[in-house]
C-alpha positions in Angstrom: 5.8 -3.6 8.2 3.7 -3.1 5.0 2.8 -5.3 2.3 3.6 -4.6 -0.9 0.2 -3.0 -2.1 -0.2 -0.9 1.2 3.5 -0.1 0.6 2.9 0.8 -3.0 -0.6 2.8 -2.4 1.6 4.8 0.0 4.4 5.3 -2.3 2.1 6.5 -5.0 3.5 3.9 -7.6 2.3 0.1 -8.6 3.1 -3.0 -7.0 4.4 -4.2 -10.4 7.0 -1.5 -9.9 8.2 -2.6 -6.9 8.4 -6.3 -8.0 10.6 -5.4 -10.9 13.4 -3.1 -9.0 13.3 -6.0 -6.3 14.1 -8.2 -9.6 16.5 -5.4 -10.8 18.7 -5.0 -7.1 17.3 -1.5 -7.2 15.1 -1.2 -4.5 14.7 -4.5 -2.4 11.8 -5.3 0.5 13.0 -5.1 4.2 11.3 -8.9 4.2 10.4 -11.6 1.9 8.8 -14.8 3.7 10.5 -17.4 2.7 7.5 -19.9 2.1 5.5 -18.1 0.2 7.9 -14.9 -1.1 5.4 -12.4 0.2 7.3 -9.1 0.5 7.1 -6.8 3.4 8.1 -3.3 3.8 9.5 -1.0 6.6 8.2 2.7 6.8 11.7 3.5 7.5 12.2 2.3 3.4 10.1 5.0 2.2 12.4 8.1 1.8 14.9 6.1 -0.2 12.1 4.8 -2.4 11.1 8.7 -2.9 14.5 9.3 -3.2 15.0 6.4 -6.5 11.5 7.4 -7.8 12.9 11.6 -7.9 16.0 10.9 -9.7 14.1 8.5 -12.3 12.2 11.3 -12.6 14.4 13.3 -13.2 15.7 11.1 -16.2 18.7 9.8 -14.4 19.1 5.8 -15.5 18.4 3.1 -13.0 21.5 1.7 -12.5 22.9 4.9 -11.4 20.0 5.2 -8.7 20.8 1.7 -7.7 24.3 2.7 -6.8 22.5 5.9 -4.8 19.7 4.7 -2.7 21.7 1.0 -1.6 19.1 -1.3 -2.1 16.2 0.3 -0.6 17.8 -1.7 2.8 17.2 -0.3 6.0 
């Protein structure tokens, strides 16, 4: 499991990024702790958050790539 900046530096994107589709349902963490709402990330995650980042990329709009990646959920 990764935290979200190791996750993030890996990814190639910001940790802000990753807080806001978590807030959005587009791309949620394998983990969150529940007493302090850490999040935590599988390496198994990363192809579908390579997947969301290539169709955003390709202009398509987020709520569409929320119906296409699932969540981000392993």
């Amino acid at each position: 499991m990764f935290h979200i900046a190791e996750f993030a530096r890996i990814a190639g994107i910001s940790p802000r990024m990753l807080r806001k589709w978590d807030a959005l349902g587009l791309f949620r963490p394998a983990w969150v702790d529940p007493a302090t709402g850490y999040r935590a990330y599988s390496p198994a995650q990363l192809p579908a958050l390579r997947r969301a980042l290539a169709l955003r990329d390709l202009g398509m709009p987020l709520a569409e790539i929320a119906g296409l990646v699932g969540g981000g959920e392993d």
